[in-house]
N, C-alpha and C positions, 0 to 999 in steps of 0.2 A: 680348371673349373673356378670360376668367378666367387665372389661369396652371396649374390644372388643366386646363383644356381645351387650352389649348396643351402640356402635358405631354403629353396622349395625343394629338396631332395630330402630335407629332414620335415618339412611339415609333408611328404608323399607319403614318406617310410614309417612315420611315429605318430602314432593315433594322439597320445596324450600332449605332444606339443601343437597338434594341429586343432585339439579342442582347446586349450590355452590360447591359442591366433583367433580361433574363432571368437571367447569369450571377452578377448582383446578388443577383438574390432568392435563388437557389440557394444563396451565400457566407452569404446571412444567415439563411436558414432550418437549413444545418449546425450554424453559431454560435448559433442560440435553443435548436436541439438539444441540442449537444455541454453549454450550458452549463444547462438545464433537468433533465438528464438529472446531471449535475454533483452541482448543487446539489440533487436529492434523495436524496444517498446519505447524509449526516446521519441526516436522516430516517426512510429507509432501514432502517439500523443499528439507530435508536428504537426503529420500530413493531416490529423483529426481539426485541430483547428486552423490551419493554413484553410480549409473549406468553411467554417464558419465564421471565418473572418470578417463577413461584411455583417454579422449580426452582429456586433457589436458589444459584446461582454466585455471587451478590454480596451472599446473607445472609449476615451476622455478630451475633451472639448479644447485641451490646446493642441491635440493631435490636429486641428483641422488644418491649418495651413493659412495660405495668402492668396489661393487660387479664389476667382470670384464664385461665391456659392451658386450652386444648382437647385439644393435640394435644402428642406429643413428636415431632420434626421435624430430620430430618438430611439431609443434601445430598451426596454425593460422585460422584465419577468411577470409573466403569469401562471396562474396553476387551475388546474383542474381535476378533479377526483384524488388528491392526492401527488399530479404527474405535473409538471412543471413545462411550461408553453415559453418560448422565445416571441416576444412582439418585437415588431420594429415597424415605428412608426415612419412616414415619408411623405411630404407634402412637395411639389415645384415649389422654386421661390418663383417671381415675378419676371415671368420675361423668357421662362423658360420654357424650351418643347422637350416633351419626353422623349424624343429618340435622339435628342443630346445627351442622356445620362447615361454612361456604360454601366449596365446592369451586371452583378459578378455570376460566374460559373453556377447552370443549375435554373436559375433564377429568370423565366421566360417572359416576363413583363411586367413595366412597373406598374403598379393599377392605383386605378385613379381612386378619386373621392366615393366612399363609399362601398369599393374595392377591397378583395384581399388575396394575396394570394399563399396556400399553405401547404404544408409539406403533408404526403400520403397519409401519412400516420394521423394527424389533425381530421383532415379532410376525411376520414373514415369516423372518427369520433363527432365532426358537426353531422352526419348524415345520421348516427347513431342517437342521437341526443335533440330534445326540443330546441329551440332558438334561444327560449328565456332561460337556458342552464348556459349555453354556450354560443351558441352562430351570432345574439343579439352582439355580441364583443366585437368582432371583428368586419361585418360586411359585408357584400356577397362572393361567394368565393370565384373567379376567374381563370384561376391555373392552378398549377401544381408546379412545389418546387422539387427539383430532380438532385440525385444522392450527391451531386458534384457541390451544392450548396449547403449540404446536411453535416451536421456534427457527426451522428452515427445514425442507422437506417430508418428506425424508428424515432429518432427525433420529433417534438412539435413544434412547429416554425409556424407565425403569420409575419406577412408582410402585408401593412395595412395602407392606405390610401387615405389621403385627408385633401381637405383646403389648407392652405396658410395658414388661415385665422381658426383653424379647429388644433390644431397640434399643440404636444403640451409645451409649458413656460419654458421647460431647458432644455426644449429641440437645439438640435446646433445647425449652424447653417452651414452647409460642406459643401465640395466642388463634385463628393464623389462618394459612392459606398467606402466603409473601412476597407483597405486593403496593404499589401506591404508581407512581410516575413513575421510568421506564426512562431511561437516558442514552446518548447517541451513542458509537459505538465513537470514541475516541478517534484512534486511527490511522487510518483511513478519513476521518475529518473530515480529517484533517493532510493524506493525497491528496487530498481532493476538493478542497481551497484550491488544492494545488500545481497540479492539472490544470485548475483553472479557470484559473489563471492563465498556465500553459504551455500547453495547448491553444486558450483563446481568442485568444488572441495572432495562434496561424496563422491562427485563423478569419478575426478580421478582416485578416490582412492576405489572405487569398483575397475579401475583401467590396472589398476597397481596388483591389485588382488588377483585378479584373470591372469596379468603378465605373470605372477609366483605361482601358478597354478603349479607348474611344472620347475620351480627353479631351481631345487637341490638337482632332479636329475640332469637340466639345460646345464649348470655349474659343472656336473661330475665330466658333462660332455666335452664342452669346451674345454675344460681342466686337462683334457686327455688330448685334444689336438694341440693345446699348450703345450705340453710335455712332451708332444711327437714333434715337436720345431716350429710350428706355426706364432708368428710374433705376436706380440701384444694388437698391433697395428691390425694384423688379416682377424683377428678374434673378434677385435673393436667392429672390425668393418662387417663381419659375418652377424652379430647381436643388430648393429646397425639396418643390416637388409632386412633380418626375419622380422626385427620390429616398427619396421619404415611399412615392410610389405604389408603388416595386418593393423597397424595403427591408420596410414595410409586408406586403407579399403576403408577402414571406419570411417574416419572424417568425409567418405565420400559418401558412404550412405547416411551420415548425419545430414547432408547439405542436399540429398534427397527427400531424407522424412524429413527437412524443417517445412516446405510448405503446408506436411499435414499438419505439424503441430500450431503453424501460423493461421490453420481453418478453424483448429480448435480452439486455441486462442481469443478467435474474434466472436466466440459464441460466450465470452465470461466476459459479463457484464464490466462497465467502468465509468463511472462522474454520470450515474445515469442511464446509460447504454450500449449495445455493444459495438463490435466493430464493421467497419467492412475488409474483405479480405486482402484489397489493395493498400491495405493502413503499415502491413507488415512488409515495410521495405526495405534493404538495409544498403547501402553504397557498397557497390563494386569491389571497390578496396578495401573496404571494412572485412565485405565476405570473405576474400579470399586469403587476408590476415587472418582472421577466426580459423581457417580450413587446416593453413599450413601452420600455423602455432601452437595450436593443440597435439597434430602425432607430432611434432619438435620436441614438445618437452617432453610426449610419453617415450620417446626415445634417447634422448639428452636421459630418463630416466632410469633407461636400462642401460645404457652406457657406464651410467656413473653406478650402476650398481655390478659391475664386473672388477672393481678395484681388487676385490681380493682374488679372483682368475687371474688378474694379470700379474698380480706382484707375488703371488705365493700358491702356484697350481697344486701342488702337494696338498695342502691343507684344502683345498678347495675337492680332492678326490677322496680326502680322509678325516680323522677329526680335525677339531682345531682346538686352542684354548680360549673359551668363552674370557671374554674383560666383564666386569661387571660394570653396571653403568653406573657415574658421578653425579654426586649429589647437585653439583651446579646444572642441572638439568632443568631444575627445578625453578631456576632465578630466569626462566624465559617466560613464565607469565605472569611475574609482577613486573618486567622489564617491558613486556609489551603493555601490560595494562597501565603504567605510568605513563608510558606513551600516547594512548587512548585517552586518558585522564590532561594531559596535557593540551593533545589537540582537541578536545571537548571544550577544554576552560577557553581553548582562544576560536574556538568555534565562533563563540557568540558571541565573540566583539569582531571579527575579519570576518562572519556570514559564509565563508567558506566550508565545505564541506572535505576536500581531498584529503585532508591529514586525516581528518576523522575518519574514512575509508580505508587508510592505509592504517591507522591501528587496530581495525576491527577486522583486518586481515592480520596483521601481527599476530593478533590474541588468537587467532583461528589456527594460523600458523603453529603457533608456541603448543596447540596440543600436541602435537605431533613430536616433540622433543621431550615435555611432563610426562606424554599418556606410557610414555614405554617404561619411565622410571615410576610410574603409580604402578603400574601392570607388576613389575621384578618385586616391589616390595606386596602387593597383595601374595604372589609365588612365592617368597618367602614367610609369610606367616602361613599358608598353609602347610608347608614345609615343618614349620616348629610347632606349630598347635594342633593341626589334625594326622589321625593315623589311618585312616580308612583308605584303603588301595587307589580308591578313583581320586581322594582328595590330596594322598601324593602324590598320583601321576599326574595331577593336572597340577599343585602347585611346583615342581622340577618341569613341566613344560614353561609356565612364568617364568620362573628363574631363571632357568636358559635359555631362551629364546625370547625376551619382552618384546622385541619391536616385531617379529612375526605375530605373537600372541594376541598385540596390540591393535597389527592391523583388521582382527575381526570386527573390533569396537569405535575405530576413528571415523567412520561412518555415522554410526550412531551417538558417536560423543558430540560429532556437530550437528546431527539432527536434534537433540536434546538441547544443545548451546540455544540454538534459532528459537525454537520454539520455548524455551523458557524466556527469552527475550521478547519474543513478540506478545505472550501469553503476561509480562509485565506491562506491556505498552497498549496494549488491547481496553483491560480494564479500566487503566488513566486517562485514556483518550474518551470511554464510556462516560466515567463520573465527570467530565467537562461538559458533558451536553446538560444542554438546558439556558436558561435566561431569555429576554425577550422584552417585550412595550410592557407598560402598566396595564396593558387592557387584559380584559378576557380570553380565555383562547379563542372562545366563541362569538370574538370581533374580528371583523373586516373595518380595514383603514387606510384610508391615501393622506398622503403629508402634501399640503398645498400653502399658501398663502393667502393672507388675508380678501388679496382681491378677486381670488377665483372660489373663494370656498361659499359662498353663496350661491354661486350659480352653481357647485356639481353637488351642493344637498338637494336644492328645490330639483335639478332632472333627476337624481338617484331618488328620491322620493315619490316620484312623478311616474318614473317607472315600477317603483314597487308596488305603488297602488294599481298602476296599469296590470301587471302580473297577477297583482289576487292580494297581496305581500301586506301583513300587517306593522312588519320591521322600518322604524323610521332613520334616516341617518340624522348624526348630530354633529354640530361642529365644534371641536375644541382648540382651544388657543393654548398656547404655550409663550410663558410668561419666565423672568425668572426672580427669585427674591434675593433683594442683597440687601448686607445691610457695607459700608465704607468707599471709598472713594478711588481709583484710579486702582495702580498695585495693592489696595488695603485692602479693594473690595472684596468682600464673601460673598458665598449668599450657595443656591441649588434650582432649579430648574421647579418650576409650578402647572399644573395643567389648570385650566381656564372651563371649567364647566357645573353646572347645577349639582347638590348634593342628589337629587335625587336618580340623574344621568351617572355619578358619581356610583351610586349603590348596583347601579344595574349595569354599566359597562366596563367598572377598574376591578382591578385585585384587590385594593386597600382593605378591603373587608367593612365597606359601614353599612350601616342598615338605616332604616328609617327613621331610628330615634337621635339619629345623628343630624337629620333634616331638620329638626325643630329647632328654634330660637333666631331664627334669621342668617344672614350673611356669615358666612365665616371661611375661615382659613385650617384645612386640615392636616397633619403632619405628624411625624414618630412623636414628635413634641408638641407641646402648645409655644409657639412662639412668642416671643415679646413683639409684638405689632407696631411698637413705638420706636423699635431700632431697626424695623428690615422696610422697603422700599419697592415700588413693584417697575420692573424695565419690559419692555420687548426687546431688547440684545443685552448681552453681557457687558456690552461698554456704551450701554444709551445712559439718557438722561431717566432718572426712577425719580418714582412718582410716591409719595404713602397711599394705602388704601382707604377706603373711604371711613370715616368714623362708626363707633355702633359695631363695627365688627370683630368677630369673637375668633379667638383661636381655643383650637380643639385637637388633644393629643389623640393618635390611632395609633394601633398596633399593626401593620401588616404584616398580613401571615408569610411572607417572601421576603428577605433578605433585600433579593434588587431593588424595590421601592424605599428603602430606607431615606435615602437623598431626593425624593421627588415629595410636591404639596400638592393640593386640591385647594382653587379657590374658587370659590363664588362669582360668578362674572356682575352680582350686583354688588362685591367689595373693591371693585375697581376702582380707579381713580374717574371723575367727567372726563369723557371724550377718550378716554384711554382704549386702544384696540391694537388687538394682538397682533404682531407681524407676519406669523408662522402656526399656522391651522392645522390641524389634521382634523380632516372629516371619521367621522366614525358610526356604522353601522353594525347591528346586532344581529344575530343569523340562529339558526336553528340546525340539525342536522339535515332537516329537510330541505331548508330553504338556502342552505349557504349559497351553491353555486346561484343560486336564481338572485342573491342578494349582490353576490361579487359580478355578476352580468349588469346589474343596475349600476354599479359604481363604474365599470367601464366604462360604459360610454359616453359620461360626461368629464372622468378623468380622461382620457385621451389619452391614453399609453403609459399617463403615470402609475407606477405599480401599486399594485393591491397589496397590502400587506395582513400577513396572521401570525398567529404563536406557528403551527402547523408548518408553515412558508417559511418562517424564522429559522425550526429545527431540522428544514429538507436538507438543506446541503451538509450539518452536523450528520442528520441518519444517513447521507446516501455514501458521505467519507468515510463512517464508522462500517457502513455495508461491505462498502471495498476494501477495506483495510484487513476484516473478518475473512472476505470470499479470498483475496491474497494469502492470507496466513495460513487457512486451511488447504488451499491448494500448494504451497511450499512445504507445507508439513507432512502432506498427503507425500510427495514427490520427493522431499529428505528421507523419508522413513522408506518408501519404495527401494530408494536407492542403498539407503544404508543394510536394509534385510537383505538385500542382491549379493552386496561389499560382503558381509557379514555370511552368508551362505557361502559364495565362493571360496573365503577365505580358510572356511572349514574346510572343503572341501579337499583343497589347495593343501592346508595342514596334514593330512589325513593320506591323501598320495604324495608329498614329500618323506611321511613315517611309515609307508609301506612296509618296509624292511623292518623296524620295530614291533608297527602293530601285530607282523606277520608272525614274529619271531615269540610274543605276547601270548596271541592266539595258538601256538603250537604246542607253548609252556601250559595252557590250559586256562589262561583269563577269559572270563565270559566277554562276549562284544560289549553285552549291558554295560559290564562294569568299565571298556574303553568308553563306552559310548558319553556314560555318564562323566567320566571324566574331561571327556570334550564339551559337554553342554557348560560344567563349570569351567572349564577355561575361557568360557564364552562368555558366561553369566556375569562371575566374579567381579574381575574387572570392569567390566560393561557398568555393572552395580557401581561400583566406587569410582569411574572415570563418570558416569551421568549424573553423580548428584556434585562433582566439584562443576560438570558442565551447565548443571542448572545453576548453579550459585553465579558465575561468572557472565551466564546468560540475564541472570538479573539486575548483577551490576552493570551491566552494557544498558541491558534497556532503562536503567534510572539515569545512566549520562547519556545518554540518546533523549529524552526527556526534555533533561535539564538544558538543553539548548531549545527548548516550543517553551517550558514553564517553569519556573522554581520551583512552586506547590510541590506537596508532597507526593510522591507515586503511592497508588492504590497496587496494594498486595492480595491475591485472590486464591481461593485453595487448590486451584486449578494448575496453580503452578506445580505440584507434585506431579500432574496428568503425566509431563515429556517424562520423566523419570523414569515411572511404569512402566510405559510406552518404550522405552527404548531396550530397558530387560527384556521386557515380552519379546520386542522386535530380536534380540541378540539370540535370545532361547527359541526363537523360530527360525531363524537363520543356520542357528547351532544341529538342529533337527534334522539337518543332512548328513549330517556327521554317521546315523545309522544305516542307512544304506549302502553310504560308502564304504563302512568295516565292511559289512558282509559280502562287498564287494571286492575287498582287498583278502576275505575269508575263503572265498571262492577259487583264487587264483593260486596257481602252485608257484612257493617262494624263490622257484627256482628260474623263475624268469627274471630278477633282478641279479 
């Protein structure tokens, strides 16, 4: 007989190793899961903008090439109710026929002047909405763009249609749509490392827990064909099969359920939207790495944990002398955390990530070496400080047993780790949002030049009175004031507009009484007007402002403004005119879209700008960042209650013969019972608050490579703490059923 055949001859005959295999494969089938599903979101990212590629978010104007241009081609952002519009603008250059342009994937025709063609989602919103909120923007609609063009399915995409002469100033002339090799969102890669490494962790220690379900008695067994002649080699080979067999079956029904969890997946939201289901790809070889790497090591991990059957079968059928564990246990996570600390510090000059991955697995790593010698010293002071029967018996289970004890809690110590980490990074990333233009939030603004900003006020204006619209636009210039000469010069940037434009469309805070006395120049300060100079660039020829004019200190109530002036466009220099315009229009909540629909159409693809627009992609990061955290935490704590459940469990029928012996002497279950929640509790308590400490160190040098500033600290960060006792005291809570199931059973079957 083989030791395959004997593998399945003991999980036929032995109920309790075969619910062990079963709970096996289950740990490892989550684990090929969690980490399949992982390592496709790179990927993921890829295939998402490999299809948006010709919309151009990440074309820049020397990408164009040497091929003779086809097309003039502009790319911007627009929004609407809140949701964010992709434009791209397109005009033929001269000479060209449309069915020369290779249109990209998705994308069923280029549409001409006055044209546009949008994606379903659009398309359902112009049908939804009057013209003057939205259709006047773009055209009349001609087609729809298909998912193979789309970011993600719900996307809003126009593709607009102009002349030559209507498209805006920084169209570029191309030979062709964007196209070429897409790149992984960079921050999604940075989670999916982190979560492969925080998430697997739990997994296998739920694969580790299921395999000890049964291991004193799997020990005593082998221990016994040891000492009937069987070598080290047929023992190795026989652990080898049972744990190939049920690790094996796991990974194959992980690599079954990954496409449901890749369906689920594609329904959580991300940069916006969600996914399609073909997003979740992963290469061939990637998969079939994942499949067979994961039952390798859960088997490499029963392997290595037969050292003491093969070298000392005796001891393996009877007692043994407990060692106690060395204080140098201890020095593996400040060893790892210097490490971590090291590759942080050169993080941010090499931009490299990998070292830094590889200490944030060190440090993860290193609990697993501390948590058993925190675990032996909490069993010791219960040992010498409390007398209460349950709180001996659970601190001599510590004691003698820390890395069993341990493993109820290794689960939950990194779910506590991550989550205090992310629960630091969370808050810090909040108090950054914010900043913006000087204006209002309740302005609309295009950045143009001096020589188009007359014409897109008179047609923005043009159409607002055509609409009903009492909102005028206005045109500001942007100036700057210096006062010295070449490398000497000073000076800060000025806006170019009326004090009483001034009161009604900036932040600065002036009022009316600021308007009186004539021309002036406004500022944190009043400046000396006889030293500073006015330029349209930083390194033009400056001019003084006109005489007669007064400077006037403001306070703004915002910080940003500090370095920006307001001047009077009648303290100008003669003939002086600004290079760099922004138009600016006033809006109401009624009237904005109808206001941002007037500036359309004479900007010509040039983006509309708001405070609003400013802070989208700030909330939509801070969204995903939030819906990621809670879902890995959601899915740490799942796993780690699982880990933590079985592990009791596991505990519990390895002490059969004890509890048995316990309950016959006349101890209540309660009072085992109770002693099994504190051995759960205990240590859980004092391994989750060094795991929040260390979680917060992580995430302030995780930080410190985005920002110096100081990390915001939130009370929230106790929450994993709580959270992971509760989780350990609920996992523990199996512990009763199983007494009274080891109560049930006459001792005489061991």
């Amino acid at each position: 007989m083989n030791s395959l055949q004997i593998a399945l001859r003991v999980l036929k005959v032995d109920r309790r190793t075969r619910t062990s295999a079963i709970l096996t494969a289950i740990g490892v089938a989550v684990a090929t899961g969690l980490v399949l599903l992982l390592a496709t979101l790179p990927f993921a990212t890829q295939n998402r903008e490999q299809r948006a590629l010709w919309q151009g978010e990440h074309f820049y104007s020397s990408q164009a090439g040497n091929a003779p241009a086809k097309i003039l081609y502009s790319s911007s952002k627009d929004y609407f109710d809140g949701k964010q519009i992709m434009r791209v603008d397109v005009a033929l250059t001269g000479g060209t026929a449309p069915g020369s342009v290779a249109l990209p994937a998705g994308v069923p025709q280029l549409p001409g002047p006055g044209e546009t063609v949008v994606s379903p989602a659009l398309g359902r919103l112009l049908q939804g909405h009057p013209a003057d909120q939205l259709g006047d923007r773009f055209g009349k609609p001609v087609g729809a763009i298909g998912e193979d063009g789309l970011r993600f399915p719900e996307q809003l995409v126009a593709l607009v249609g102009h002349t030559a002469d209507a498209m805006p100033v920084r169209a570029d002339p191309i030979a062709g749509f964007p196209s070429g090799k897409a790149s992984a969102d960079a921050l999604l890669m940075l989670l999916s490392w982190v979560g492969i490494i925080v998430l697997l962790v739990p997994s296998l220690v739920l694969v580790a827990s299921s395999a000890r379900l049964t291991a004193a008695r799997r020990e005593r067994r082998l221990a016994a064909i040891r000492l009937a002649g069987a070598t080290p080699g047929q023992v190795t080979n026989m652990v080898a099969a049972e744990t190939t067999l049920s690790a094996g079956i796991g990974a194959l029904l992980g690599l079954l359920i990954s496409p449901a969890l890749h369906g689920l997946a594609s329904f959580v939201p991300w940069a916006g939207g969600t996914w399609l289901a073909a997003d979740f790809t992963l290469p061939v070889g990637l998969t079939v790495f994942i499949v067979v790497a994961i039952p390798v090591l859960v088997v490499l991990a029963g392997i290595l944990g037969l050292r003491r059957v093969l070298k000392n079968p005796l001891f393996a059928t009877g007692g043994r002398a407990l060692k106690p564990l060395r204080w140098w246990r201890l020095l593996a996570l400040p060893a790892a955390g210097l490490f971590f600390l090291v590759a942080v510090t050169t993080a941010k000059d090499s931009g490299g990530i990998t070292m830094v991955m590889a200490g944030l697995f060190l440090l993860v790593g290193s609990a697993a070496i501390v948590g058993p010698w925190v675990t032996s010293a909490v069993g010791g002071t219960f040992v010498r400080i409390w007398r209460r029967p349950s709180a001996l018996l659970a601190g001599r289970r510590l004691r003698d047993d820390p890395k069993g004890a341990y493993r109820a809690s290794a689960g939950i110590v990194l779910a506590v780790f991550a989550g205090s980490m992310a629960l630091t990074l969370l808050p810090t990333f909040e108090s950054m949002a914010g900043g913006g233009r000087s204006f209002v939030d309740s302005t609309l603004y295009v950045d143009t030049d001096s020589q188009h900003a007359g014409k897109i006020v008179d047609q923005a204006n043009a159409s607002l009175r055509k609409y009903g619209q009492s909102e005028k636009a206005v045109a500001v210039g942007e100036v700057y004031l210096v006062h010295g000469e070449g490398r000497d010069r000073d000076g800060h940037r000025a806006l170019v507009m009326s004090c009483a434009d001034a009161v009604k469309l900036t932040r600065f805070g002036l009022s009316a009484e600021n308007c009186t006395g004539g021309p002036a120049v406004f500022g944190e300060t009043a400046l000396d007007l006889a030293q500073f100079k006015v330029t349209d660039t930083w390194e033009g020829q400056a001019s003084p402002v006109k005489s007669g004019t007064r400077a006037e200190a403001v306070r703004p109530s915002d910080p940003d403004l500090s370095t920006t002036s307001i001047i009077d466009p009648a303290a100008l220099p003669e003939g002086f005119t600004p290079k760099y315009v922004t138009v600016v229009a006033p809006t109401t909540d009624a009237s904005r879209e109808v206001v941002r629909t007037a500036l359309a159409g004479p900007a010509a693809g040039e983006e509309i700008g708001s405070r609003d627009q400013y802070l989208f992609n700030q909330q939509t990061e801070l969204g995903d960042l939030r819906r990621v955290t809670v879902i890995g935490l959601i899915a740490a704590g799942v796993l780690a209650g699982c880990s933590a459940a079985v592990a009791t469990a596991g505990s519990v029928m390895d002490r059969r013969r004890t509890f048995g012996a316990l309950m016959a002497a006349g101890t209540p279950v309660r009072v085992l019972a109770r002693a099994l929640r504190m051995e759960a509790a205990l240590p859980a308590l004092v391994a989750t608050i060094g795991a929040g400490i260390v979680g917060v160190l992580v995430g302030v040098g995780l930080y410190s490579m985005v920002d110096e500033r100081g990390i915001v600290l939130s009370p929230w960060l106790l929450a994993p703490v709580v959270l992971g006792v509760g989780v350990a005291l609920l996992g523990a809570s199996v512990c009763t059923p199983a007494l009274k199931r080891v109560q049930a059973e006459p001792l005489a079957d061991e």
